[in-house]
C-alpha positions, -999 to +999 in steps of 0.1 A: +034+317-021+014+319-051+014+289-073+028+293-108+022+284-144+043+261-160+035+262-196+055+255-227+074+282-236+063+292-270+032+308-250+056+334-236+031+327-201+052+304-183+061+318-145+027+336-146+007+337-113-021+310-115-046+334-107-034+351-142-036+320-154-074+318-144-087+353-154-071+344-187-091+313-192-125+332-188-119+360-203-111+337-235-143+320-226-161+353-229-144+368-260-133+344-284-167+338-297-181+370-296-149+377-321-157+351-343-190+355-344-188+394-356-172+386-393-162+412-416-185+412-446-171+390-476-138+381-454-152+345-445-160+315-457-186+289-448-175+252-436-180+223-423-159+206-391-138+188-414-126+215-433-123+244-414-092+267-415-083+262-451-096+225-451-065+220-419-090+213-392-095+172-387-106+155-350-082+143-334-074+101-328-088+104-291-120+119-305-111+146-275-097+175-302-098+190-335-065+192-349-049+223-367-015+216-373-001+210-343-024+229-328-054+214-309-092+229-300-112+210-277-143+196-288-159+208-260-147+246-270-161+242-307-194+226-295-196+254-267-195+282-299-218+267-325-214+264-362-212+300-364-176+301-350-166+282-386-173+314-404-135+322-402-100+336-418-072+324-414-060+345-390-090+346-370-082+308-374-050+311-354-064+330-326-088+306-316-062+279-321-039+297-299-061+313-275-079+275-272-049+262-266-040+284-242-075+282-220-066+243-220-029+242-209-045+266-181-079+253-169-054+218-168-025+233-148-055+249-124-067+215-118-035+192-116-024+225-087-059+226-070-058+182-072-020+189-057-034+212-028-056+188-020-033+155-011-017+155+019+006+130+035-012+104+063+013+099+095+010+066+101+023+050+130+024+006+130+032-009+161+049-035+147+074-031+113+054-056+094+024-038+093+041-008+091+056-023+055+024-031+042+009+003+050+038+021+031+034-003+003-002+009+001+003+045+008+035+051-012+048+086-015+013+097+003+022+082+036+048+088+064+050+055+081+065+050+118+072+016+129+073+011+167+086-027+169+113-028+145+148-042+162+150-078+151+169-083+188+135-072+207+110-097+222+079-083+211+060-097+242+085-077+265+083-046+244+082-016+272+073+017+253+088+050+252+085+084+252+097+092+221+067+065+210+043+086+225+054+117+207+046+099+176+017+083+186+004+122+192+007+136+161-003+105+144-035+108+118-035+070+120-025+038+139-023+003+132-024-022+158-019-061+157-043-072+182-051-101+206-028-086+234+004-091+213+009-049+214-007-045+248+012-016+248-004+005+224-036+006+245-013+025+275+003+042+246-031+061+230-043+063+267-013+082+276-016+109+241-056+112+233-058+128+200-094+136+185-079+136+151-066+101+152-082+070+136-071+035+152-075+001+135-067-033+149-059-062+127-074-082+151-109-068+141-105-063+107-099-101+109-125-107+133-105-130+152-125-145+181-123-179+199-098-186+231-064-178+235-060-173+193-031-172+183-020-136+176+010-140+149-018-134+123+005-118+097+017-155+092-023-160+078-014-151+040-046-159+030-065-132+050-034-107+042-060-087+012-088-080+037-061-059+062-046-042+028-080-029+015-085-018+053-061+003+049-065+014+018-102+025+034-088+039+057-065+061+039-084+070+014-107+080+041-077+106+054-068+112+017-098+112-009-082+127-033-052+096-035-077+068-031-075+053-063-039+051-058-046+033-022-070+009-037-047+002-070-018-002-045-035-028-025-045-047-057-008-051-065-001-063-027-028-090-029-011-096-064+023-100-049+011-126-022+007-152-052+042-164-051+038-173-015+004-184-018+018-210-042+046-225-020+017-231+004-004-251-016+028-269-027+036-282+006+002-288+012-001-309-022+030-328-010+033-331+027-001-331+043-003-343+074+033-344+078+043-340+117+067-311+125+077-292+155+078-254+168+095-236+195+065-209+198+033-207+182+046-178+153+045-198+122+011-220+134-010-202+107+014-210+081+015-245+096-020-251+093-021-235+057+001-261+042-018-286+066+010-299+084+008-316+117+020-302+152+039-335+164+049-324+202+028-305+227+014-276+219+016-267+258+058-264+251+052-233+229+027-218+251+050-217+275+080-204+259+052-180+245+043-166+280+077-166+292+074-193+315+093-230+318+080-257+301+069-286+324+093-314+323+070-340+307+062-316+278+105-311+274+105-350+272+079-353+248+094-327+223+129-345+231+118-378+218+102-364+187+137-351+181+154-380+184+131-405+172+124-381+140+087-388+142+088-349+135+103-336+102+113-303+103+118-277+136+103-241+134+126-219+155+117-189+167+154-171+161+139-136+176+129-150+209+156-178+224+162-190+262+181-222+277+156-246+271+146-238+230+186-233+225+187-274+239+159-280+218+178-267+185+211-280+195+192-318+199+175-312+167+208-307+147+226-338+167+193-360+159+196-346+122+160-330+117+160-299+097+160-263+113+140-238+094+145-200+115+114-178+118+116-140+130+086-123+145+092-091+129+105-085+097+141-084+093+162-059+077+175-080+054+143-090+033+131-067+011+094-063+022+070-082+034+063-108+007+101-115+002+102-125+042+067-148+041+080-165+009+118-169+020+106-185+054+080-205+030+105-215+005+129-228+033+101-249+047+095-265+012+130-272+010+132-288+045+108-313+039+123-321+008+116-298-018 
């Protein structure tokens, strides 16, 4: 359907076909100063820029008009004609007030359609709904964001995909992955639904995360949070030139946003470093070592737990004693992932009277975004340790 002009009404051209529009806007360009420029004899007057059309003409505040009225000729359109268009009546005035006007409103609406025409909207598919967050922050109305992890119920290590995943997955313009074996299943996923049209980025790489057996809850690392949002911002504006300055300003005001959290950090840091605490699985060890806290039982327990196998009875004893003996402060739980033994070690935590703070591995539904999860969790930690 052909697009349509939407100008003020006085013009008596609003609902005209855009191309109209167009042909209008040269053919104004190619008369208007040939009219001007062929004065009666003894009709017209001589003047300057300031005091064209009956001394009514004056440049506009923005430098970007002269101002009749309140009618408006570009600059550009009075430079274009010369000094010779200022040989003018009144009503020859008026026609290149209107007819100026006119070639504006239209050679504007052609550009703000054609800039229309050329956004699209980026399906994005994150395998995990944290990411997936971030990426609609970034993309706002220009993105069409599918998150595959999203149940706050699901253990994210046992995650088996689906087919309706891989129907998303193919029609996908881009993916984001965690990384560092955490979404294992996305590899099988892409292998499963090649797509030539697809770009794939892995947080994991954008963070450049190397070393063995890292630990892959790096959405806990606030600090390296702004290198992953201008990744994606690249890598939508990349899909979308045309909205990349909205990407980029987008990401800014993520990065912004992390301040708050970025401040309770430091705060425990400031107050509590070194302080010994305790954790269930290895999610909130980034945040841990941000606000350089202590790990005070073996870090063998939560590896365990992690890979979904029993800890070894000396490792239960040694996190059992830092319960009761409070030589640890506060206990981490992972509330998304539980079993028999970390339900024991929660239930001993609360009878030896050390704090519980809960930690989720995806973001729940109850937090806002992103940011409002990290700095409740954050906040609640502060608190625990006693404010």
């Amino acid at each position: 359907m052909a697009r349509i002009f939407r100008g003020p009404p006085w013009l008596g051209l609003a609902g005209a076909p855009m191309t109209i529009m167009a042909r209008l806007a040269e053919r104004i360009v190619a008369t208007v100063p040939t009219m001007i420029m062929r004065p009666a004899p003894g009709r017209y007057t001589q003047r300057s820029p300031s005091n064209i059309l009956s001394a009514s003409l004056t440049r506009d505040v923005n430098d970007s008009h002269y101002r009749y009225g309140t009618q408006y000729v570009t600059v550009a359109m009075y430079r274009h004609w010369g000094d010779s268009a200022l040989r003018t009546h009144r009503r020859a005035g008026w026609l290149v007030v209107v007819c100026a006007t006119t070639l504006s409103l239209a050679l504007t609406a052609c550009s703000s359609a054609d800039e229309s025409a050329n956004s699209k909207t980026v399906t994005v598919v994150a395998a995990e709904n944290f990411w997936g967050d971030i990426v609609s922050q970034i993309g706002g109305a220009h993105v069409k964001v599918t998150s595959i992890i999203s149940d706050p119920n699901t253990d994210p290590h046992e995650y088996e995909s689906s087919a309706q995943n891989a129907a998303s997955l193919a029609t996908a313009d881009f993916v984001l992955e965690n990384g560092l074996g955490y979404d294992a299943f996305m590899d099988k996923l892409l292998a499963a639904s090649p797509h030539d049209g697809r770009d794939v980025l892995s947080v994991e790489k954008i963070l450049n995360v190397t070393g063995d057996n890292p630990n892959p809850h790096i959405w806990y690392d606030a600090a390296e949070l702004p290198k992953v949002a201008a990744a994606i911002a690249g890598e939508l504006g990349h899909l979308d030139p045309t909205d990349q300055a909205a990407f980029t300003a987008n990401a800014q005001t993520f990065d912004q946003s992390l301040q708050p959290l970025l401040s309770v950090i430091a705060t425990i840091k400031n107050k509590y470093h070194g302080t010994k605490i305790a954790f269930t699985e290895r999610v909130p060890g980034y945040l841990v070592d941000a606000a350089g806290l202590v790990l005070g039982v073996p870090a063998s327990f939560a590896q365990s737990v992690e890979d979904g196998s029993d800890p070894s009875p000396s490792d239960t004893a040694a996190f059992n004693a830092a319960l009761t003996s409070k030589t640890v402060k506060v206990l981490l739980y992972n509330s998304q992932v539980t079993d028999d033994e970390t339900t024991k070690i929660k239930q001993l935590a609360t009878s030896s009277g050390v704090p519980i703070v809960g930690v989720t591995e995806t973001l729940p539904p109850t937090d806002r975004d992103f940011q409002a999860w990290q700095l409740r969790q954050a906040q609640q930690l502060l608190t625990a340790l006693g404010g």
